[in-house]
Backbone atoms as SQL, in Angstrom:
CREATE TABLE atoms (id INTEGER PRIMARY KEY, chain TEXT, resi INTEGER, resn TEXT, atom TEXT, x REAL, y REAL, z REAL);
INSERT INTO atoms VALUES
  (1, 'A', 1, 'UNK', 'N', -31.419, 133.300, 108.465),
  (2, 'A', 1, 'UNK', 'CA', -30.506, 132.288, 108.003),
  (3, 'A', 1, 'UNK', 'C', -29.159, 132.936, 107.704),
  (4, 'A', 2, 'UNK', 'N', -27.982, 132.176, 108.115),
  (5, 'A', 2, 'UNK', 'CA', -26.866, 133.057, 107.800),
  (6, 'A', 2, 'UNK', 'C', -26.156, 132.116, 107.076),
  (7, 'A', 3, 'UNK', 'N', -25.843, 132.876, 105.886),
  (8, 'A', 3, 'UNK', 'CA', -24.892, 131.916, 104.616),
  (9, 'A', 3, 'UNK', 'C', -23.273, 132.628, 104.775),
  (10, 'A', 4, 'UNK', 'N', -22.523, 131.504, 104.603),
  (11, 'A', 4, 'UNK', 'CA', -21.385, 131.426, 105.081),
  (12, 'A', 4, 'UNK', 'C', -20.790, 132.132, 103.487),
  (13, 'A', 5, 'UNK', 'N', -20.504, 133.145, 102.999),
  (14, 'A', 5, 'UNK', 'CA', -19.986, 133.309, 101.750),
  (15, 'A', 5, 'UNK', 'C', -18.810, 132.974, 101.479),
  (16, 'A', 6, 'UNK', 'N', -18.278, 132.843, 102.160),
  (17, 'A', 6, 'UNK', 'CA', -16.600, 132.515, 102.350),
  (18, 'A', 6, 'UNK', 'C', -16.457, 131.404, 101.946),
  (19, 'A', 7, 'UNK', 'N', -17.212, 130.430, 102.764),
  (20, 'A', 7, 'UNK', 'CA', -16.974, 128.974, 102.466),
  (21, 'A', 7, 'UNK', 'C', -17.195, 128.634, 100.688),
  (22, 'A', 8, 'UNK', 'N', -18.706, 129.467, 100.518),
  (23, 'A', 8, 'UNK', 'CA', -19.035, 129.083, 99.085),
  (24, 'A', 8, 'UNK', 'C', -18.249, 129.847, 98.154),
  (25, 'A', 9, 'UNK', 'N', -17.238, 130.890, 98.369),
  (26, 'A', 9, 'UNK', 'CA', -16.424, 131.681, 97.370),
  (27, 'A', 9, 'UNK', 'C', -15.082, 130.318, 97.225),
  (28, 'A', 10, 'UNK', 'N', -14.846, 129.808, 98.553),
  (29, 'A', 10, 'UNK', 'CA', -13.621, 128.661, 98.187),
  (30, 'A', 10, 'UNK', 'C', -14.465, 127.615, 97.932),
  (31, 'A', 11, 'UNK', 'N', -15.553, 126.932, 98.042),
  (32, 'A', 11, 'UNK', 'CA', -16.315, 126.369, 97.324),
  (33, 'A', 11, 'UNK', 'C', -16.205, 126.202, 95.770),
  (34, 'A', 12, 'UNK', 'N', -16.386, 127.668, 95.131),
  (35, 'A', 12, 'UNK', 'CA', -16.733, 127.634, 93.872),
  (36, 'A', 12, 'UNK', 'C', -15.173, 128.462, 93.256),
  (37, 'A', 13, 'UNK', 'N', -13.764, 128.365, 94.184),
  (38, 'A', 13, 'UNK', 'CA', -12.750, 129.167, 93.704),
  (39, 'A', 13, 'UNK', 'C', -12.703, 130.316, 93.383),
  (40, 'A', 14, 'UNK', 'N', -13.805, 131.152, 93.843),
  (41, 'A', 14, 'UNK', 'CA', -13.997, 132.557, 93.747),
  (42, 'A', 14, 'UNK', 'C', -13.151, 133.234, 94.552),
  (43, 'A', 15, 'UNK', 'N', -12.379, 134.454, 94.508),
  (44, 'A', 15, 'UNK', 'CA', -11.737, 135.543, 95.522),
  (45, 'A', 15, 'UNK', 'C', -13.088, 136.186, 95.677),
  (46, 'A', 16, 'UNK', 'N', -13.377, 136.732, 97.368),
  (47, 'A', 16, 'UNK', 'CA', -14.202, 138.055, 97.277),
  (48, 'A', 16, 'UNK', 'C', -13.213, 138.841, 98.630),
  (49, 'A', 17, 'UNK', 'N', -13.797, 139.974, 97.992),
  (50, 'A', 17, 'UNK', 'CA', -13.160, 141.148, 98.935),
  (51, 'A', 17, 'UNK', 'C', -13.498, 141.066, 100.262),
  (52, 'A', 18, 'UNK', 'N', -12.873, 141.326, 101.065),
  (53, 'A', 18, 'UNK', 'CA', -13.641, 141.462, 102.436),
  (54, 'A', 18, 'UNK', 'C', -14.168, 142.400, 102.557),
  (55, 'A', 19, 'UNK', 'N', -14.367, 143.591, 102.064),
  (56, 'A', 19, 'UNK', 'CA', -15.677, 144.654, 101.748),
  (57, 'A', 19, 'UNK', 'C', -16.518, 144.512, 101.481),
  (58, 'A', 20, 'UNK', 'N', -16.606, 143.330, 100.218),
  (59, 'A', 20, 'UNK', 'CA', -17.826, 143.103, 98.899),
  (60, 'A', 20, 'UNK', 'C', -18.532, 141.900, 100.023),
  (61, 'A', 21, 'UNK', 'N', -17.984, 141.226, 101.361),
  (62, 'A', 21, 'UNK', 'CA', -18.885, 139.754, 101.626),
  (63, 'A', 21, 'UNK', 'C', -19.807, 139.968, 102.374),
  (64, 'A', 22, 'UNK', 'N', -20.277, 141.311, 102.822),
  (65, 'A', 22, 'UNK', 'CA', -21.398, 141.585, 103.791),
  (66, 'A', 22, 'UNK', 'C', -22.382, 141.739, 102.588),
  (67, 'A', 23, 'UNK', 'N', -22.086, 142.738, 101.591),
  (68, 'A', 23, 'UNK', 'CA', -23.144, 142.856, 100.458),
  (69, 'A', 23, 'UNK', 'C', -23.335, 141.424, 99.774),
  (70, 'A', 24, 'UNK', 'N', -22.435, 140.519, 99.441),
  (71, 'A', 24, 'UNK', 'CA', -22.978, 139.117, 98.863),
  (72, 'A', 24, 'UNK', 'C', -24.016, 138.641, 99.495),
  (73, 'A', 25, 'UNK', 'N', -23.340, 138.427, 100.575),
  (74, 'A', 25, 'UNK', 'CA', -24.247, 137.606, 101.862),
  (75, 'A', 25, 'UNK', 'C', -25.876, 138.523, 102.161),
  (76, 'A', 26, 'UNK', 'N', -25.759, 139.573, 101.857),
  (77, 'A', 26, 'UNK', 'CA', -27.628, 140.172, 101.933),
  (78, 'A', 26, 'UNK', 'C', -27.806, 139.512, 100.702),
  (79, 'A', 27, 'UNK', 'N', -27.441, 139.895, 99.763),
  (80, 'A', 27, 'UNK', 'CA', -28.049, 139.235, 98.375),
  (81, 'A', 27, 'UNK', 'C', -28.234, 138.162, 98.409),
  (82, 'A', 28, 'UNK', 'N', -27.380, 137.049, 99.097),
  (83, 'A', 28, 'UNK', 'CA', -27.517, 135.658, 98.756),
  (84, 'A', 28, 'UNK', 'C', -28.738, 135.532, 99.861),
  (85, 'A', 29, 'UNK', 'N', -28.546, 135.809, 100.665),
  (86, 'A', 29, 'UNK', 'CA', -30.301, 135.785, 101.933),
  (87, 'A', 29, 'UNK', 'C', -31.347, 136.637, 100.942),
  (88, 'A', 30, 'UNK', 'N', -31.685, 137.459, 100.254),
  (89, 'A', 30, 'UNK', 'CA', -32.552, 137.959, 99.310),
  (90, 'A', 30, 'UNK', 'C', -32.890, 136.456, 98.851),
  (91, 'A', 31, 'UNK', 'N', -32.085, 136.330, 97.788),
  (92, 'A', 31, 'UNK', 'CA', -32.371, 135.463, 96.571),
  (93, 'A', 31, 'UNK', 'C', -33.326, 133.968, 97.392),
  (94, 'A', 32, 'UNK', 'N', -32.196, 133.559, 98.481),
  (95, 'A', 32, 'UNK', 'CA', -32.806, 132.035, 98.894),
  (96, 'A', 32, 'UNK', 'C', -33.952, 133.041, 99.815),
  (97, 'A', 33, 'UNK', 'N', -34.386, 133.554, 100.273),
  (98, 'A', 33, 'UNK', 'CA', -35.458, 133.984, 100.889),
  (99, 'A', 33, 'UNK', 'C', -36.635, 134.312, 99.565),
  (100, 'A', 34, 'UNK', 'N', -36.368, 134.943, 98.443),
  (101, 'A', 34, 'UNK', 'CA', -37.190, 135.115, 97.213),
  (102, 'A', 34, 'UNK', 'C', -37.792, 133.326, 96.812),
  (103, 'A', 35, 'UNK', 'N', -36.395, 132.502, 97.075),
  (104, 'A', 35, 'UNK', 'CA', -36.845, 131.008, 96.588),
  (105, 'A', 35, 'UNK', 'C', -38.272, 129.909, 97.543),
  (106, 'A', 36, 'UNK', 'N', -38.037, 130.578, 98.701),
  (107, 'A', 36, 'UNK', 'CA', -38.383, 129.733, 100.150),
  (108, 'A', 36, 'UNK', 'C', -39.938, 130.347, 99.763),
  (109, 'A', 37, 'UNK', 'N', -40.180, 131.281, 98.860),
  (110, 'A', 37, 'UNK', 'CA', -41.811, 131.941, 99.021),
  (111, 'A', 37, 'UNK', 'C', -42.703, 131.406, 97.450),
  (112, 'A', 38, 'UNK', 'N', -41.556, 130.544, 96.967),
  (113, 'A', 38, 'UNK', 'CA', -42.109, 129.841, 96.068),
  (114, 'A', 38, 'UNK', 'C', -42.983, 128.722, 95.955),
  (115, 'A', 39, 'UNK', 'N', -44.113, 128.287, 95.429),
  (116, 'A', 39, 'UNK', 'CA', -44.920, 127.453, 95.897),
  (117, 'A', 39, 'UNK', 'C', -44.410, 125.762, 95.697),
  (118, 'A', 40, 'UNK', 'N', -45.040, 124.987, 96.191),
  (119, 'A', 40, 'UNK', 'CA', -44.201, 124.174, 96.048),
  (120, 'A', 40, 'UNK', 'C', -44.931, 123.307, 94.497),
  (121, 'A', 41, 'UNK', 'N', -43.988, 122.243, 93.838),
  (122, 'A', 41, 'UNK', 'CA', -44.694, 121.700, 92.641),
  (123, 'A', 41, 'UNK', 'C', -44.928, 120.645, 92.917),
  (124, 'A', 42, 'UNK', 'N', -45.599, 120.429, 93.077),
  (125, 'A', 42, 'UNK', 'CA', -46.774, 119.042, 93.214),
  (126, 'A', 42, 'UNK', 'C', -47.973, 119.202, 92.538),
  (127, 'A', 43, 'UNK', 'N', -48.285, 117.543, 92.118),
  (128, 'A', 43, 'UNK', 'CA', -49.830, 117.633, 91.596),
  (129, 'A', 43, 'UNK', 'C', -49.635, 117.744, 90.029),
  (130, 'A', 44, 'UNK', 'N', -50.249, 118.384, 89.687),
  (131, 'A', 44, 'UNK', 'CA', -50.306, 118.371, 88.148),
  (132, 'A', 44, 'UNK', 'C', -49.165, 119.002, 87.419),
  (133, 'A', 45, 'UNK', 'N', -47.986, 119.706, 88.099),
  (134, 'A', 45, 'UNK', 'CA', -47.024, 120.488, 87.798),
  (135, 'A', 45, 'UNK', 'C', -45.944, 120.269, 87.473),
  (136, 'A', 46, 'UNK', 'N', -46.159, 118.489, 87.942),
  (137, 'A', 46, 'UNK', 'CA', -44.391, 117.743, 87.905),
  (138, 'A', 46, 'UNK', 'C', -44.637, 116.825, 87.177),
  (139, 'A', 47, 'UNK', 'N', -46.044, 116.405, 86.956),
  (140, 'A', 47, 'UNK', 'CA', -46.392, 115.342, 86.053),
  (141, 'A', 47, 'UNK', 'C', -46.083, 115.698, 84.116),
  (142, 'A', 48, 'UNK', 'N', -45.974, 114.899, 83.113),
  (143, 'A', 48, 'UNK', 'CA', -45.809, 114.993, 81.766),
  (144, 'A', 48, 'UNK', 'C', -47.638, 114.887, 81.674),
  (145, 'A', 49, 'UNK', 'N', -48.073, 115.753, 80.655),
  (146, 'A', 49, 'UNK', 'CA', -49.411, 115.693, 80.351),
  (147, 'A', 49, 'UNK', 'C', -49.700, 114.009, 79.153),
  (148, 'A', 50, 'UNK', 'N', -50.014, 113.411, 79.390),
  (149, 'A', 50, 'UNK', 'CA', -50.149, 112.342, 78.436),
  (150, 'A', 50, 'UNK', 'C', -50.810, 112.518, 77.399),
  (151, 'A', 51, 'UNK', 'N', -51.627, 113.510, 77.547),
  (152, 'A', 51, 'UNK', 'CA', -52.946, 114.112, 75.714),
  (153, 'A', 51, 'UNK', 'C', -52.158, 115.286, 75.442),
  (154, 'A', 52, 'UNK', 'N', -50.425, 115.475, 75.961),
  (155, 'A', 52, 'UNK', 'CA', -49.746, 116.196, 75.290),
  (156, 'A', 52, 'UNK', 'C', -48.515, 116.214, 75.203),
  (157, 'A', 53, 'UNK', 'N', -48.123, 115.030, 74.274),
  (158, 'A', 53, 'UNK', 'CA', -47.043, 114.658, 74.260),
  (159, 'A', 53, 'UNK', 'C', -45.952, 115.401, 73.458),
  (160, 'A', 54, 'UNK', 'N', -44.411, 115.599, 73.700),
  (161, 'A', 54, 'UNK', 'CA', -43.812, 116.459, 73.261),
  (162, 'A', 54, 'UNK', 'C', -43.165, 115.681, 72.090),
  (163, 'A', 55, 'UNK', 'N', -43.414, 116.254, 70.345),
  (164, 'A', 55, 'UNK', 'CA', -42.718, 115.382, 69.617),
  (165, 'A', 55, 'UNK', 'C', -41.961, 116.448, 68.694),
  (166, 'A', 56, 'UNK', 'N', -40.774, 115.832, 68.572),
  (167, 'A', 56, 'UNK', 'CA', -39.634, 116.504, 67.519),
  (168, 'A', 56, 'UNK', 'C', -40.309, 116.438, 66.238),
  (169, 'A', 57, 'UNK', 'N', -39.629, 117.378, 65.460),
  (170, 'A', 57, 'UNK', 'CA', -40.241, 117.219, 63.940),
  (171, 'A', 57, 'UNK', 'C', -38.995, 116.459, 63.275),
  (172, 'A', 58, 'UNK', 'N', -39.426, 116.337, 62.308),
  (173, 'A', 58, 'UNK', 'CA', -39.162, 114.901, 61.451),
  (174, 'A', 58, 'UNK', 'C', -37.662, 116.079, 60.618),
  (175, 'A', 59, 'UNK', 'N', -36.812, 115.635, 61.013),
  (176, 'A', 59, 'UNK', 'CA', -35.349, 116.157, 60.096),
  (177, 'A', 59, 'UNK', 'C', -35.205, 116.092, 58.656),
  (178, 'A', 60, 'UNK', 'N', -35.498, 116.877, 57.874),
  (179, 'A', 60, 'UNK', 'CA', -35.557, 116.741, 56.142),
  (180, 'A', 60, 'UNK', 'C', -35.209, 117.606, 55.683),
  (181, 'A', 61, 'UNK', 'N', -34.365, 116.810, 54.232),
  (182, 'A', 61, 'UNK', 'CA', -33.392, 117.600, 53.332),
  (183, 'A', 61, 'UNK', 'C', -33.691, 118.121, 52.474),
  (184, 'A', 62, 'UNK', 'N', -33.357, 119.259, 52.222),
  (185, 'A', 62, 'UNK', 'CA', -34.369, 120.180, 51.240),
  (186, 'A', 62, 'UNK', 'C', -33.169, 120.830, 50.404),
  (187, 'A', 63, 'UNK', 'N', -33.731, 121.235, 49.300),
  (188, 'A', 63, 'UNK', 'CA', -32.576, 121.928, 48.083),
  (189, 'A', 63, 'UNK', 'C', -32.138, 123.112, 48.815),
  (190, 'A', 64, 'UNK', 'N', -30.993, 123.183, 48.901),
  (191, 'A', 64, 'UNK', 'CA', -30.847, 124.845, 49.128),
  (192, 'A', 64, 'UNK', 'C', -29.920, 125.389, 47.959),
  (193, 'A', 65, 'UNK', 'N', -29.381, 126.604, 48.273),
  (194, 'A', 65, 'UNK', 'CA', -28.292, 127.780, 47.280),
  (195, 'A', 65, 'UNK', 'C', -27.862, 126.557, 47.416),
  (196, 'A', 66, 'UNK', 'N', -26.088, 126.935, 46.026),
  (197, 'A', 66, 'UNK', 'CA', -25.295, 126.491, 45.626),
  (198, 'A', 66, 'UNK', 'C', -24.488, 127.465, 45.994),
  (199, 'A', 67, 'UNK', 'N', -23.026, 127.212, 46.667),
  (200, 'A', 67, 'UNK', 'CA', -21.959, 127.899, 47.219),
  (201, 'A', 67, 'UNK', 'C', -21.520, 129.410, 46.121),
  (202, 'A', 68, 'UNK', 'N', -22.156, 129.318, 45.032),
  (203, 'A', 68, 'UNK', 'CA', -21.950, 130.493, 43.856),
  (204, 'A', 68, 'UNK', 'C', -22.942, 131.287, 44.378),
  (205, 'A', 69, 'UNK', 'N', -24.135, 131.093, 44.272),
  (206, 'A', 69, 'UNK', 'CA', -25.223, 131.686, 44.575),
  (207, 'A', 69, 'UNK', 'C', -25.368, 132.332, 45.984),
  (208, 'A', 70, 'UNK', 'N', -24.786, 132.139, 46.737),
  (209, 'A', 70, 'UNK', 'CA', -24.468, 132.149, 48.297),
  (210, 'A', 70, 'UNK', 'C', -23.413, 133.423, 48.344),
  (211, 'A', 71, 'UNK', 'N', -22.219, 133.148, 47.309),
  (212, 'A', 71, 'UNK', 'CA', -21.318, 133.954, 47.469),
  (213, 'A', 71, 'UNK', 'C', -20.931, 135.053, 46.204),
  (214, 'A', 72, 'UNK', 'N', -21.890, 135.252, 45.437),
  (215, 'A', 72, 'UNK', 'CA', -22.647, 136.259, 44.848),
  (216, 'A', 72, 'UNK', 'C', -22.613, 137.938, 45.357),
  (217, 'A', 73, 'UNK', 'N', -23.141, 137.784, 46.364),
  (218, 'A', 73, 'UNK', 'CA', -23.642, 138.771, 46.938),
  (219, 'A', 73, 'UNK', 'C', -22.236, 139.536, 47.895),
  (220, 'A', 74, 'UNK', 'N', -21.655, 138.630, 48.002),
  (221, 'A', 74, 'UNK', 'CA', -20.568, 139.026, 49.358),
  (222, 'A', 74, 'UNK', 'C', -19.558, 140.061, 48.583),
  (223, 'A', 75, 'UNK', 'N', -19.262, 141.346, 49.161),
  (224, 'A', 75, 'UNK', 'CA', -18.141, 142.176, 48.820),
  (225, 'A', 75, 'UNK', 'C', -16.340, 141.271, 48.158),
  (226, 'A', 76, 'UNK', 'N', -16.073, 140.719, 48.862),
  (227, 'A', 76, 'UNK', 'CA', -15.334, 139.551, 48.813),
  (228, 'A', 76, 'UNK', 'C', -15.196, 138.384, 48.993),
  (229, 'A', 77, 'UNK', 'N', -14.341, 137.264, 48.241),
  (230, 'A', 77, 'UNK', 'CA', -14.504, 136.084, 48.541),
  (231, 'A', 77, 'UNK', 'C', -12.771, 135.579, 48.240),
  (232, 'A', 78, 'UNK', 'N', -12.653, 134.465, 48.896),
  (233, 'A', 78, 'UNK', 'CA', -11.480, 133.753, 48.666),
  (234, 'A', 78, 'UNK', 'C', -11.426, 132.290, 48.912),
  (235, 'A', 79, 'UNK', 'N', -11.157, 131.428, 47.731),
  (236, 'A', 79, 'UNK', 'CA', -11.173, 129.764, 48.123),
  (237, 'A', 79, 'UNK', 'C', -12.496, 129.812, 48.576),
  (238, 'A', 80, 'UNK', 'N', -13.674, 130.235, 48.578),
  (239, 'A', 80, 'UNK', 'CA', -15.521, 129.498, 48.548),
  (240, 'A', 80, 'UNK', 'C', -15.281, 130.406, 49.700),
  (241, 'A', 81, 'UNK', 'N', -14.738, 131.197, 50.112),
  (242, 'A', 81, 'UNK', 'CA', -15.251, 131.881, 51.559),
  (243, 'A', 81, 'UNK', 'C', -15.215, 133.351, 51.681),
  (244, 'A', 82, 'UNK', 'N', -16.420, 134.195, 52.461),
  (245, 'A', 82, 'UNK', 'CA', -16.226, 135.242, 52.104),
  (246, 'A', 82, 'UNK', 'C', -15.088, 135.922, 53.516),
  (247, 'A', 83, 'UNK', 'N', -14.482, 137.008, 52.651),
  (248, 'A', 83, 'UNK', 'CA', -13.460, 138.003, 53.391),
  (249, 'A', 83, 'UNK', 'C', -14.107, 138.549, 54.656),
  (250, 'A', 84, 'UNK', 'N', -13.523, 138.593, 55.426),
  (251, 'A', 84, 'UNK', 'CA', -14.257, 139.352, 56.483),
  (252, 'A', 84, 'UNK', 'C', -12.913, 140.550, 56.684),
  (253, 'A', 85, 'UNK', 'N', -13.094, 142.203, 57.632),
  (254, 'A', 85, 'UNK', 'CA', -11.886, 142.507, 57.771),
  (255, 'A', 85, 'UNK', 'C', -11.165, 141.821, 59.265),
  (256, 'A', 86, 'UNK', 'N', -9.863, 141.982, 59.368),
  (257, 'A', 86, 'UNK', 'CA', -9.605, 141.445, 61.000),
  (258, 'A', 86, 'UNK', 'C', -9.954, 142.195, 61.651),
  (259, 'A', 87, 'UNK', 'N', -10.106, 141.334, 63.015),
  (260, 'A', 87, 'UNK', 'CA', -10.808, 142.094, 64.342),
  (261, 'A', 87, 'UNK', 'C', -10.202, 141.859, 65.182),
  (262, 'A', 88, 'UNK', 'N', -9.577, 140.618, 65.136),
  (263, 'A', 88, 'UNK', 'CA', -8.737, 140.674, 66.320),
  (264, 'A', 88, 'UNK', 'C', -6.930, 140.229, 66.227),
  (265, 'A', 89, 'UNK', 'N', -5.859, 140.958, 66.938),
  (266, 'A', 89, 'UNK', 'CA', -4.691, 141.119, 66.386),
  (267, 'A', 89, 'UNK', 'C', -3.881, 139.918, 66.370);
């Protein structure tokens, strides 16, 4: 199978090198050749199990710290928030 990389680099607005598109293009034949040996899902695989239904748990409000108690511990604080140093300029 031969995949057109070019098309899918302006496809997806990608630049590729014209060095780097022989190596894409094995990889991209790897990968969809790795996919094509996958079995297919049918049968019990695509179906929802009905004696196992998926349920969220129930959202509940519980006591927690108080913003003192929280900020206790922190080296610094300012206005309820703790100091961090800067990281970025």
């Amino acid at each position: 199978m031969q995949i057109d990389i070019q098309h899918i680099a302006k496809l997806s607005r990608l630049f590729i090198e014209e060095e780097k598109v022989e190596k894409f293009q094995k990889e991209m034949q790897s990968i969809v050749a790795m996919c094509e040996k996958l079995p297919p899902m049918d049968g019990e695989y695509t179906a929802v199990d009905p004696s196992n239904p998926m349920r969220l748990r129930q959202d509940l409000v519980k006591p927690s710290l108080n913003r003192e108690q929280l900020l206790q511990n922190a080296p610094q604080t300012q206005a309820g928030c703790v100091v961090v140093p800067k990281v970025v300029e």
